[in-house]
C-alpha positions in Angstrom: 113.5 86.2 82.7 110.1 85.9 84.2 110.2 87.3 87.6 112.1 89.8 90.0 115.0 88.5 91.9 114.1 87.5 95.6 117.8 88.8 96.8 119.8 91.9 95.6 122.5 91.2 92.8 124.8 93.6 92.0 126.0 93.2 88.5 129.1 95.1 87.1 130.0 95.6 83.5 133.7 94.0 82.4 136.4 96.0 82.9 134.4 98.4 85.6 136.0 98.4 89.2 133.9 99.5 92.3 136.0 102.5 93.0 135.1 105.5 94.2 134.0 108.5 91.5 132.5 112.1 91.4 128.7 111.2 90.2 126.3 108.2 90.8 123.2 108.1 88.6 121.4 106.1 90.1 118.2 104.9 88.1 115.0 102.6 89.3 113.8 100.4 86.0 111.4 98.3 85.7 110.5 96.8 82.4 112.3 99.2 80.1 113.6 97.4 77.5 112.3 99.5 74.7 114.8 102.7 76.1 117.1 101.4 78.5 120.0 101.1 76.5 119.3 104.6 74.6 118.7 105.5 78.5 122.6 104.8 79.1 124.1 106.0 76.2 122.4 109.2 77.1 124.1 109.0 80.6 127.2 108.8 78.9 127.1 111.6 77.1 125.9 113.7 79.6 128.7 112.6 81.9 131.5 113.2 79.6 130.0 117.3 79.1 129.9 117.6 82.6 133.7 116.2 82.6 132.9 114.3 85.9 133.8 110.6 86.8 130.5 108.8 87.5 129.0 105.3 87.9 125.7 104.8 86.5 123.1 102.4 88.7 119.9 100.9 87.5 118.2 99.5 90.4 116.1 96.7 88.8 113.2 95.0 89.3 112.2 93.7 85.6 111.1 90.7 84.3 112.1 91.2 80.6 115.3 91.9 78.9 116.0 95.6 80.7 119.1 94.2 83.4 121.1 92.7 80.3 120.4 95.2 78.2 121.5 97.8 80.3 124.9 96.5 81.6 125.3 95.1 77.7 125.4 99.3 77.4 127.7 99.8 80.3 126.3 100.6 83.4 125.9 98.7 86.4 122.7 97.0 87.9 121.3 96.3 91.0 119.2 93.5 91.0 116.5 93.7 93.4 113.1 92.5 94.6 109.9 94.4 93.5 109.2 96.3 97.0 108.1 100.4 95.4 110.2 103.0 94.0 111.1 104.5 97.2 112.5 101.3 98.6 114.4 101.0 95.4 116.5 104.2 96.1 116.7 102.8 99.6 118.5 99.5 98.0 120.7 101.2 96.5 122.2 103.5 98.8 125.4 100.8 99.8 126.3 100.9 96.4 126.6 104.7 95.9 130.3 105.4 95.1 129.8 109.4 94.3 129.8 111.7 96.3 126.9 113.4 94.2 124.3 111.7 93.3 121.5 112.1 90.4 118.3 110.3 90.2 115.3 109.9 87.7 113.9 107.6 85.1 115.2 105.0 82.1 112.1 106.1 80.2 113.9 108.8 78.5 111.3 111.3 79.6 114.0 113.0 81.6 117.3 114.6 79.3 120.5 113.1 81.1 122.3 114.5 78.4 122.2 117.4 80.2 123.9 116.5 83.5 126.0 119.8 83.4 123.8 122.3 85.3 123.4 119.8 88.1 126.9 119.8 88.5 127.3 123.1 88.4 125.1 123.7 91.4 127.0 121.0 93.3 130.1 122.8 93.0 128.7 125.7 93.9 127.6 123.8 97.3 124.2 123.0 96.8 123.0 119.7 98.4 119.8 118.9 97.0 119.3 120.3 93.2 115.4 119.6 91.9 114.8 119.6 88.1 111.8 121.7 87.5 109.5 120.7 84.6 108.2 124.0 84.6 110.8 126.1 84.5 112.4 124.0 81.7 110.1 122.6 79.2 107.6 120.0 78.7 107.4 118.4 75.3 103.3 118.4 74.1 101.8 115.4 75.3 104.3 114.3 77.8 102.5 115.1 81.1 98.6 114.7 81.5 96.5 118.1 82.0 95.3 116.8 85.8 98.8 116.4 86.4 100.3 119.1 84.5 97.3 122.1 85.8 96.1 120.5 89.1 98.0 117.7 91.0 101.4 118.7 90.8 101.1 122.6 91.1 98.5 121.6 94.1 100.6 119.7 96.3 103.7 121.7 95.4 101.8 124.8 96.7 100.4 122.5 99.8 104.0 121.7 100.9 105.2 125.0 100.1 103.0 126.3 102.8 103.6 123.8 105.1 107.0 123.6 105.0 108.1 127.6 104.0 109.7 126.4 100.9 110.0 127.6 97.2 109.7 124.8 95.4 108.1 124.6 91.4 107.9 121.1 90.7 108.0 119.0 93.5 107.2 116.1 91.5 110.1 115.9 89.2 111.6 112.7 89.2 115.2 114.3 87.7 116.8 115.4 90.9 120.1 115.8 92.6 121.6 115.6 96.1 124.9 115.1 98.0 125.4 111.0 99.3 125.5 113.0 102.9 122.6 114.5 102.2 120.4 111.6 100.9 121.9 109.9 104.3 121.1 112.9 106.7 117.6 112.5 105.0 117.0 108.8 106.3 114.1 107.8 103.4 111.2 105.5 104.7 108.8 105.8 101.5 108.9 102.8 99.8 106.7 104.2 96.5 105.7 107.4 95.2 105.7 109.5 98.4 109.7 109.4 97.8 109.3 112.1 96.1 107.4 114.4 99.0 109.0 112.7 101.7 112.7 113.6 100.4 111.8 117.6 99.6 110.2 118.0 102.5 112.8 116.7 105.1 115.5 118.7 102.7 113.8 121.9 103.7 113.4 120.8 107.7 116.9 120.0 108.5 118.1 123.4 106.0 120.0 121.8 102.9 121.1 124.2 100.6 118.2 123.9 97.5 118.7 124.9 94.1 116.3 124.8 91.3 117.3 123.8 87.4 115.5 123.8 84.4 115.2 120.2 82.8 113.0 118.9 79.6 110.4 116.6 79.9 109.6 114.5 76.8 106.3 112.1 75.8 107.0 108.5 76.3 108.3 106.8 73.4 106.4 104.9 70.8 104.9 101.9 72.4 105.8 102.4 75.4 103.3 102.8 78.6 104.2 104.9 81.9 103.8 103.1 85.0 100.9 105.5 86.3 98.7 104.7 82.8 100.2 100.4 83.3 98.6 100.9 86.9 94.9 102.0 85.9 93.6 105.5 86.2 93.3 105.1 89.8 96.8 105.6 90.4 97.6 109.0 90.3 95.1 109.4 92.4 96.2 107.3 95.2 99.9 108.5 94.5 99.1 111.9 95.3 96.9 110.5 98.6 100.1 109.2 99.5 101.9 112.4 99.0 99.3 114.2 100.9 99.6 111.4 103.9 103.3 112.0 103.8 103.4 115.7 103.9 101.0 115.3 107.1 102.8 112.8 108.8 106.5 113.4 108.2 106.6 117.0 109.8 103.4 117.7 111.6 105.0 120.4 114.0 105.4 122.5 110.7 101.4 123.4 111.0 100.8 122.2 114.6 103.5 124.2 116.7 102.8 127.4 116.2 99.1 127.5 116.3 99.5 125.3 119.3 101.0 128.0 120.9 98.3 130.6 119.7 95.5 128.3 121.1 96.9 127.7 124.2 97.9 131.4 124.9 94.5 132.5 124.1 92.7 129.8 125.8 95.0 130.3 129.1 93.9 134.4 128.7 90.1 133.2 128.3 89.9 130.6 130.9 92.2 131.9 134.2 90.5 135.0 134.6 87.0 133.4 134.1 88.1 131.0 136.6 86.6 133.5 139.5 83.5 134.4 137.5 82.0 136.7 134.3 84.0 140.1 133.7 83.6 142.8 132.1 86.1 144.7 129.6 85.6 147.5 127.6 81.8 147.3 127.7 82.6 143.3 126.0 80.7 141.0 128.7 82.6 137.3 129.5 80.9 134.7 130.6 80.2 130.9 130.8 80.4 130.4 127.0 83.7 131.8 126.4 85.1 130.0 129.2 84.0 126.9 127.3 85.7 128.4 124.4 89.2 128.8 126.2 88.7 125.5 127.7 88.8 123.9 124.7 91.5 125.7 122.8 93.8 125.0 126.2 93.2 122.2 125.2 93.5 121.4 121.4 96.4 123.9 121.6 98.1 122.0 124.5 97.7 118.5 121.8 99.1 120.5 119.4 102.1 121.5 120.6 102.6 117.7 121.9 102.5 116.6 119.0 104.8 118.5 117.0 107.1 118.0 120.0 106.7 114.3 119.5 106.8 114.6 115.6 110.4 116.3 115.9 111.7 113.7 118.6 109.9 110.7 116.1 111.7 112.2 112.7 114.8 113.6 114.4 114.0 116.6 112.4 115.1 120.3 113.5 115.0 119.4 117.5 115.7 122.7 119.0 112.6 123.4 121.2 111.8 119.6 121.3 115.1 119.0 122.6 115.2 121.2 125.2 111.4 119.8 126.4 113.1 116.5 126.0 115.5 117.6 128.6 114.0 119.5 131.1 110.5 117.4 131.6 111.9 114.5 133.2 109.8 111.9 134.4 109.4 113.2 137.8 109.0 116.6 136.7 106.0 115.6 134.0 104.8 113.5 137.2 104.5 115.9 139.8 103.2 118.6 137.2 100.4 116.4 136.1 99.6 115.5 139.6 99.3 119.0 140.6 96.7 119.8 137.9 94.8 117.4 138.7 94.6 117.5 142.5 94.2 121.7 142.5 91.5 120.5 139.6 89.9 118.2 142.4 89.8 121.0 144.8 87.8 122.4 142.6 85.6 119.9 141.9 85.1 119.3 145.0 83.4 122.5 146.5 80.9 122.3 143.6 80.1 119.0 145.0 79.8 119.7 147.9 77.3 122.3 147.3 75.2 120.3 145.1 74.9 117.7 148.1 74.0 120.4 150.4 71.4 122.0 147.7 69.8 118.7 147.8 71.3 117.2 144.5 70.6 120.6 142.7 72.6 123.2 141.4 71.3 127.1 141.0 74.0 128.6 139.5 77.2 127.9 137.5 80.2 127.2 138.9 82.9 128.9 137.0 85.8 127.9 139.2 84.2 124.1 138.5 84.8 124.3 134.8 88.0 125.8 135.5 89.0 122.5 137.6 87.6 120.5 134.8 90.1 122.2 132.4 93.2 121.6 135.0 92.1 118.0 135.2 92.3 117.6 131.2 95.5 119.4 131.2 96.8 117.1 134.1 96.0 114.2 132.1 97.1 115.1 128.8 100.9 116.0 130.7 100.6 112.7 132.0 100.3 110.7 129.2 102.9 113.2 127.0 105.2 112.5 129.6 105.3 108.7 129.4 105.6 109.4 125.7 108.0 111.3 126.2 109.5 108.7 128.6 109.0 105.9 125.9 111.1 108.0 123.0 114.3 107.4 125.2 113.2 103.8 126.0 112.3 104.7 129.2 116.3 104.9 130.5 116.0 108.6 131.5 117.5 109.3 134.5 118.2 105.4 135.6 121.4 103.5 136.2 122.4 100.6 134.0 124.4 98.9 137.5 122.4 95.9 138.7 120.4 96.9 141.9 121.8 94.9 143.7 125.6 96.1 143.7 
C-alpha cells in the first residue's frame, strides 16, 4: 500500500454482521503497524470485562500494513482519505452501531483493557466520560514535561474559566460519549482542536460529565508519536489551534456578561453627562469620563452582539439569543437604529450650528455633541446587528413564500 484511499471503504471482518450493539470503539490510525493488532486484542479483552456487545472501528488513513492488520485481528476498518484527526471522527460517525461510543489511539498509549469504568458511568447516565491522565497514571517517559507541566494543565485551566467547567485533562485522547451526544455536539474540527472543540460544546449545551482515571504508557519500542513525526513545531501549533477554538466556538462565554457590565456602566457615565459636568459626593464628572462611557457603550454594546451572534452561529444554549432573535425583527432593529441616529443628528446639529455662528470656532465643549456622537455609533452598530441578524434566518423573517403576484 502506498497511499491513503481517495473514497471511504468500509471493511468488515468475516463472519461480522453490521448489527446494532452496546459499544463502538471507534479508533483513528494512521501508520500503526507496529501495535495495531496488540491494539485490538486489547479491545477485546477489555470488552468482554465490561460484558458489553461492541464493534471496534479503526478509521484509517495508512499507507503501510495497519488496515489488514487490523481486520486480520478482528475489527472493522474504515478506509478513509487523510483529511486530520477531527475529520476522521467525523467519517466515521454513519458507521457507529453503539449506542455508546469510546474513542482514543491504536498506539497502545491508552489501556482499553480497561473499558469497565467507562461503562460504568454510562449506565449511570453520563453522556460524555473524559479519561484523565492525571488522575490515573502516567507511565515515566510517556508525556513530554511542556506538555505534561505547561500546555495541557494551561489550556485545561483556560477552558475551565471560560467555559465554568471542572475538567483535569482536557487533552486525553481516551474518552467516552453517548452516539446522541457526539450528534447533539455537531464536530467541525478537522485535527487536533477535536479535542477542545468537543469538551467545550459538552459543557455549553449541559451533558452530564464524568471524569475516570485511565493509564497513559510511553510509546512502544520504535515507534514515533505523530507530534515528534510532525517536527517540534507541532505541539505548538496544536495548542494555537486549541486556543483558536476555545475563542471561536463559544465567545458569548467571556463576551456576554462583561458586555452587559460595560454597557450598564457606560449608559450610567454617558446619559447623565449628556447635559453637562456633575458633581457627586465631592467626585467631579466631566468631559473625560464621558469619553470613557462613550466607549464602553460601545465595546460593551459589540460585545453582547457578538455573543448573541456566536450562540445563533453554534446553536449553542440559545435562551437570551433566542428571545433577541425573536423580538428584533427587521423593522424593529430598523426603526431603533434610525431613531439613534436621527435624535444623534439633533444633536449634532445645534453644535453646528453654533460653530457657524461663532465664526467656525468653538469656545466650549459640547457635552450633549458627544452624547449625539455616541447615539449615532449605537445607531449604526443596531443597524448592521440587525441585518446580521436578518442574514442568520436567511433573510425570510417575517415574509411570505406566495408569489407577489397571487
Amino acid at each position: 500500500m502506498t497511499e491513503a484511499p481517495a473514497t471511504i471503504e468500509h471493511w468488515l471482518p468475516p463472519g461480522v454482521q453490521p448489527e446494532p450493539v452496546q459499544l463502538s470503539i471507534v479508533v483513528p490510525a494512521l501508520n500503526e503497524k507496529i501495535t495495531i493488532g496488540e491494539f485490538v486484542d486489547w479491545c477485546k479483552e477489555g470488552i468482554r470485562y465490561a460484558g458489553v456487545t461492541a464493534q471496534i472501528l479503526i478509521v484509517d488513513s495508512s499507507t503501510d500494513e495497519t488496515p489488514h492488520l487490523a481486520l486480520a485481528h478482528g475489527a472493522e476498518v474504515l478506509r478513509v482519505p487523510k483529511r486530520g484527526l477531527g475529520r476522521a471522527y467525523i467519517d466515521a460517525i454513519p458507521y457507529i452501531r453503539g449506542d455508546w461510543v469510546i474513542m482514543g489511539d491504536a498506539d497502545l498509549t491508552y489501556d482499553f483493557r480497561e473499558l469497565a469504568p467507562f461503562m460504568e458511568k454510562f449506565r449511570a447516565g453520563y453522556e460524555l466520560v473524559m479519561g484523565s491522565r492525571f488522575k490515573g497514571e502516567i507511565e515515566n517517559g510517556a508525556m513530554p514535561s511542556l506538555h505534561r507541566y505547561f500546555g495541557t494543565p494551561l489550556t485545561t485551566w483556560f477552558l475551565n474559566r471560560l467555559y465554568g467547567s471542572h475538567f483535569s485533562d482536557i487533552h486525553c485522547g481516551m474518552r467516552g460519549l453517548t452516539r446522541a451526544a457526539l450528534l447533539r455536539i455537531r464536530l467541525h474540527s478537522q485535527s487536533w482542536e477535536y479535542a477542545s472543540e468537543m469538551v467545550l460544546k459538552a459543557a455549553r449545551i449541559g451533558l452530564r460529565i464524568a471524569e475516570v482515571p485511565v493509564r497513559f504508557y510511553r510509546d512502544r519500542e520504535g515507534r514515533l508519536s505523530h507530534h515528534r513525526r510532525a517536527g517540534w513545531m507541532s505541539p505548538w501549533i496544536a495548542g494555537w489551534q486549541n486556543l483558536r477554538v476555545m475563542l471561536v466556538y463559544s465567545p458569548d462565554s467571556f463576551l456576554l456578561k462583561p458586555g452587559v457590565a460595560m454597557l450598564t456602566f457606560g449608559l450610567l457615565l454617558s446619559i447623565p453627562l449628556g447635559f453637562g459636568p456633575i458633581t457627586i459626593g465631592g467626585i467631579g464628572f466631566n468631559l473625560y469620563w464621558m469619553l470613557l462611557g462613550m466607549t464602553l457603550v460601545s465595546l460593551g454594546y459589540s460585545c453582547i452582539q457578538i455573543g448573541i451572534l456566536a450562540r445563533i452561529m453554534h446553536d449553542l444554549r440559545l435562551g437570551v439569543a433566542a428571545a433577541v432573535q425573536r423580538g428584533l425583527t427587521y423593522n424593529r432593529g430598523m426603526i431603533a437604529a434610525g431613531v439613534c441616529v436621527a435624535v444623534g443628528l439633533m444633536l449634532e446639529s445645534a453644535l453646528i450650528w453654533r460653530y457657524i455662528e461663532g465664526g467656525l470656532k468653538l469656545a466650549q465643549i459640547s457635552y450633549p455633541a458627544i452624547l449625539g456622537l455616541m447615539l449615532i455609533i449605537v445607531g449604526f452598530q443596531t443597524f448592521g446587528f440587525t441585518l446580521l441578524l436578518e442574514m442568520t434566518q436567511g433573510g425570510t423573517r417575517g415574509t411570505t413564500h406566495e408569489h407577489p403576484l397571487k
